[in-house]
C-alpha positions in Angstrom: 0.0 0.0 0.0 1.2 3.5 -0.5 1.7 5.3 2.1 0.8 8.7 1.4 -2.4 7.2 0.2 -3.3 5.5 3.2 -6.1 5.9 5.4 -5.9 8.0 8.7 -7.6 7.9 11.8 -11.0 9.6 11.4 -11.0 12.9 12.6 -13.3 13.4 15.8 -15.6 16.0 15.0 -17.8 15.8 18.0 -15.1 15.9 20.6 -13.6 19.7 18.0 -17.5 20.6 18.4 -17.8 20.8 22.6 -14.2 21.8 22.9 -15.2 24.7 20.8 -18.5 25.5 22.9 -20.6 24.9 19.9 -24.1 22.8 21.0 -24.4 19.3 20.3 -28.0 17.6 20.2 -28.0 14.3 20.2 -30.5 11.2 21.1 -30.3 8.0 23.3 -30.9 5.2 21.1 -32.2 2.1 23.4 -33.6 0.4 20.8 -30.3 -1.2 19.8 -30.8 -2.0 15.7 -29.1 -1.4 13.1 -32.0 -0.3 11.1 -33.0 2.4 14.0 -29.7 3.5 14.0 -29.7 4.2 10.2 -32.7 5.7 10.7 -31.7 8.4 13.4 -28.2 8.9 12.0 -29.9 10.6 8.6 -32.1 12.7 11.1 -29.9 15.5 11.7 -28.6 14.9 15.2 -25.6 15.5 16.2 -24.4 13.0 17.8 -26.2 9.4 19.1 -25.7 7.1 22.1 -26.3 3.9 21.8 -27.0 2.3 24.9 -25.5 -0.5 26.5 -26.0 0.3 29.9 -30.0 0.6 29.7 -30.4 -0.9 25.9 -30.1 -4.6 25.3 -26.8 -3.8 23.4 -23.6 -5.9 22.8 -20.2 -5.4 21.3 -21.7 -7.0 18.2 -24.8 -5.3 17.9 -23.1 -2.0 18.2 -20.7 -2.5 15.6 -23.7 -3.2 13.5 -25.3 -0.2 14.1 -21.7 1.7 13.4 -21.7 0.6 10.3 -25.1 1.9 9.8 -24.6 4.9 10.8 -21.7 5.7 8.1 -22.9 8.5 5.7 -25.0 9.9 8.5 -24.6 13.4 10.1 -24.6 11.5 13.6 -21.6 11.0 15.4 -21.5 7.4 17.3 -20.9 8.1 21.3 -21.7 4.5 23.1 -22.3 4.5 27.0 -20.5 1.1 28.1 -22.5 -0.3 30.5 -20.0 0.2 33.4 -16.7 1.5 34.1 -14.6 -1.7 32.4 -11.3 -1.7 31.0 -12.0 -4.7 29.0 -15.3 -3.6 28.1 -13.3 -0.3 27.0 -10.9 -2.1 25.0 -13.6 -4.0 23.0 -15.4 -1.0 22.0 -12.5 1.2 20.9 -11.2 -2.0 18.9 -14.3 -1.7 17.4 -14.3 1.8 15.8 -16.0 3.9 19.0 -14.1 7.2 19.3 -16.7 8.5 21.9 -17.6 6.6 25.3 -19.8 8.3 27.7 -18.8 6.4 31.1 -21.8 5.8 33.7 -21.9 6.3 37.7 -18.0 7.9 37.7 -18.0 9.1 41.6 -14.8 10.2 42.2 -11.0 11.2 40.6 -9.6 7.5 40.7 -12.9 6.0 38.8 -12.2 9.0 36.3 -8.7 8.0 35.9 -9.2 3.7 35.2 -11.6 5.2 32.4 -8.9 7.5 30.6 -6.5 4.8 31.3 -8.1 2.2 29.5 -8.4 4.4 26.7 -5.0 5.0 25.7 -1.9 2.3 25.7 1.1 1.8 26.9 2.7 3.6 28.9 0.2 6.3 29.3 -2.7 3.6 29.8 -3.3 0.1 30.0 -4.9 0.0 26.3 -4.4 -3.4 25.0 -2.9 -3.3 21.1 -5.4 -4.7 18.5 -3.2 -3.8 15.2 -5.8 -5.2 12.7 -8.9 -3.8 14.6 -11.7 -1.9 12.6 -10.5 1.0 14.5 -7.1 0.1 12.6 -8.8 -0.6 9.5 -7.7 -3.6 9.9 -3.9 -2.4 9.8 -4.2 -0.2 6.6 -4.1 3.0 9.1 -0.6 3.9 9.8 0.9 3.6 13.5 -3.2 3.8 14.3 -1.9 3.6 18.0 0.2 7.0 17.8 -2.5 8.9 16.5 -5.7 7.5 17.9 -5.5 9.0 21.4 -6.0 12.7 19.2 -9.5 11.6 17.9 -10.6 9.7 21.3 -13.2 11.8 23.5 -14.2 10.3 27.4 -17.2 11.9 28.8 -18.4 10.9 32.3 -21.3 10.6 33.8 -22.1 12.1 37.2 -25.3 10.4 38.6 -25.2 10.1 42.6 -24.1 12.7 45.5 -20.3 11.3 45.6 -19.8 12.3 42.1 -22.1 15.5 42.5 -19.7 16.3 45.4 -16.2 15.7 43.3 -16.6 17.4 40.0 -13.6 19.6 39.8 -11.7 16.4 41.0 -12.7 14.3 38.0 -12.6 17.1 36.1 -9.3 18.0 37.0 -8.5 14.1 35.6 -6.5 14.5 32.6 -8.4 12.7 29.2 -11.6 13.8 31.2 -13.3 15.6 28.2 -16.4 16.5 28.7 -18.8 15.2 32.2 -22.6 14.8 31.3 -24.7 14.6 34.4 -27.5 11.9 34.5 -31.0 13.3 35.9 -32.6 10.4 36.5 -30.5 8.8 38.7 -29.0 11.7 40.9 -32.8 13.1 41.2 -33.6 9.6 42.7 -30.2 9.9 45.1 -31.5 13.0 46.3 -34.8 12.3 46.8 -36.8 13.1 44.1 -36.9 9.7 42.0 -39.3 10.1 38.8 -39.2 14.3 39.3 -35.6 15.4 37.7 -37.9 18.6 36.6 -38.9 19.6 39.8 -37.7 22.9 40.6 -35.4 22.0 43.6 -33.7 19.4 41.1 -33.4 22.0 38.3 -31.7 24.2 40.7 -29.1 21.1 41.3 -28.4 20.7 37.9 -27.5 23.9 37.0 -25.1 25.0 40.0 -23.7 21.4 38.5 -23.3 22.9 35.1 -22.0 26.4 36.1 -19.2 24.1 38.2 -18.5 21.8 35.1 -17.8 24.9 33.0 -16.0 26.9 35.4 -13.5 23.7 35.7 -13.3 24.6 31.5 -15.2 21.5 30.7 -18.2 21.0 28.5 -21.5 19.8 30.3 -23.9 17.8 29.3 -27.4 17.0 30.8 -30.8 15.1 29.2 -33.7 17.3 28.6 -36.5 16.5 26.5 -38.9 19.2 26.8 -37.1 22.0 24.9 -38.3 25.1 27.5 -36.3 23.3 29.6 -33.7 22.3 27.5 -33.1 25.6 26.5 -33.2 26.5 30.1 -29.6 24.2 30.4 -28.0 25.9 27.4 -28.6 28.9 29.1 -27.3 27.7 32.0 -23.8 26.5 29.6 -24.6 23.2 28.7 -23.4 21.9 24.9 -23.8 18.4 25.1 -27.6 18.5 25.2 -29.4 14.8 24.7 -33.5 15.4 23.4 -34.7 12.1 24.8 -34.6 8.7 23.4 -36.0 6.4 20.4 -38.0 4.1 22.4 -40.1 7.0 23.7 -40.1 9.2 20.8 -41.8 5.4 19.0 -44.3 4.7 21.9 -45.4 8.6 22.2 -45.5 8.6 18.6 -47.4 5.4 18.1 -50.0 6.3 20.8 -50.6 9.2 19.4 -51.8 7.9 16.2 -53.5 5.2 17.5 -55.8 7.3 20.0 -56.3 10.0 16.9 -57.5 7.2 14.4 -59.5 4.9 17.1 -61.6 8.6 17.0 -62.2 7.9 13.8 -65.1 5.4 14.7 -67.0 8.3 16.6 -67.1 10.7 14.1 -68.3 7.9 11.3 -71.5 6.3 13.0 -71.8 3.9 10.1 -68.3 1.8 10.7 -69.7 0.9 14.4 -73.3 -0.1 12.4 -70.9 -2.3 9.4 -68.8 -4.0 12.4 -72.1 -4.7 14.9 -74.2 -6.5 11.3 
C-alpha cells in the first residue's frame, strides 16, 4: 500500500465541536438495531448514544449499528454499561471514538476510564493492530495517532460524584462530564421528578461548576423550555430524549387519533355490529 495514500484515523468532529463551545444535540438510542440507527443517523442529530448500559446492546450489535450509521450526520458516542477496562478495549477495537462512562464518583474511577483508553505507557490499552479501529492495519501507526480523535465523557449520577466534579474534572483525558438526571434526582430524593424545581436548581449549579472547571457539560432534557433552560445555564452536550419514547409517544398518538375515527363515522360501528 502507498503510504501517502493511506487511510488515517478519522478525525473526531464531536469531541472539536464541545471543545469549541458549539451545542451538540444528540439522542439515546435504546432500541439497539441497526436499522433504528440508520434511521436516526440521517435525522440531523448530532451526535447518538447507543446504549448498552440501559439498551439490550452488545459489542456485536453496536458495531452493527456503526456501520449503519456511516454516511449519517450522527456521530457514534456508546455509554459502556459500566466503568470496564476490557469492556473499554472491545469497544475502541471496534471503531467507537466516543464513550460516555456511567456512575463515575470520584477522581480515581475518572482516571481507570482514561486509562483504559490509551496504551502503553500512558494507559493500559491493550494493542489490537488489525482492529476496525485500525482498518484492519491499513491506518498507519493507528496507535500513535488515535488517542488525538478519542473523546471520554463521564457521567455524574449520585451525590459522591455530585460532590467531586472539579476532582474528575481536573483528571487528565476527562473531556467532557454529562450529568445523568434520573439517577441523581432519585439519590437525592426526588426519583421520577428530575424537573422539579429544587432538582433544576441542582443541575445547574452542576453545570456552572463543570464549565467553570473549562469542561463541557452535558445534561438530558427532552422538553425544549427546559432544554433551552440548560444551554442557558452552559450546557453543549444536550441529549433530546430517546427512540423508544419518541416510538411509543409517537405510536399512541396515532393510534388514539385514528381509534376517533369510529366516533365521528357512525356507520363503521353499524358495518362491524351486522
Amino acid at each position: 500500500m502507498n503510504v501517502n495514500t493511506a487511510p488515517t484515523v478519522p478525525t473526531n468532529h464531536f469531541k472539536r465541536a464541545i471543545q469549541n463551545n458549539k451545542l451538540q444535540v444528540g439522542l439515546f438510542s435504546l432500541l439497539s438495531h441497526h436499522v433504528s440507527a440508520e434511521i436516526l443517523a440521517g435525522c440531523g442529530f448530532d451526535w447518538l448514544i447507543l446504549d448498552t448500559e440501559h439498551g439490550p446492546n452488545d459489542v456485536l450489535l453496536v458495531l452493527q449499528q456503526l456501520q449503519a450509521m456511516t454516511g449519517g450526520s450522527a456521530h457514534a458516542v456508546v455509554r459502556p454499561s459500566h466503568n470496564d477496562v476490557v469492556l473499554i478495549k472491545r469497544l475502541l477495537d471496534i471503531g467507537v471514538q466516543t464513550l460516555m462512562v456511567p456512575h463515575v464518583q470520584n477522581a480515581e474511577e475518572a482516571r481507570q476510564a482514561a486509562s483504559a483508553m490509551w496504551y502503553p505507557p500512558r494507559g493500559i490499552r491493550g494493542l489490537g493492530p488489525v482492529s476496525r479501529a485500525a482498518n484492519y492495519g491499513r491506518i498507519i501507526n493507528y496507535h500513535q495517532h488515535a488517542e488525538n480523535e478519542l473523546c471520554l465523557i463521564v457521567q455524574i449520577e449520585n451525590q459522591e460524584g455530585l460532590d467531586n466534579i472539579e476532582e474528575i474534572a481536573a483528571v487528565e483525558g476527562v473531556d467532557a462530564i454529562f450529568i445523568g438526571p434520573g439517577d441523581l434526582s432519585a439519590e437525592l430524593g426526588y426519583i421520577g421528578r428530575a424537573t422539579h424545581p429544587d432538582m433544576r436548581c441542582v443541575f445547574k449549579d452542576a453545570i456552572a461548576r463543570i464549565t467553570a472547571c473549562g469542561k463541557p457539560a452535558g445534561i438530558v432534557a427532552a422538553d425544549e423550555a427546559l432544554a433551552r433552560e440548560y444551554v442557558g445555564a452552559g450546557v453543549t452536550v444536550l441529549a433530546s430524549g430517546a427512540d423508544a419514547v419518541l416510538l411509543a409517544r409517537a405510536g399512541e398518538d396515532v393510534a388514539q387519533r385514528f381509534k376517533r375515527l369510529n366516533a365521528t363515522a357512525p356507520q363503521l360501528a353499524e358495518r362491524a355490529v351486522a
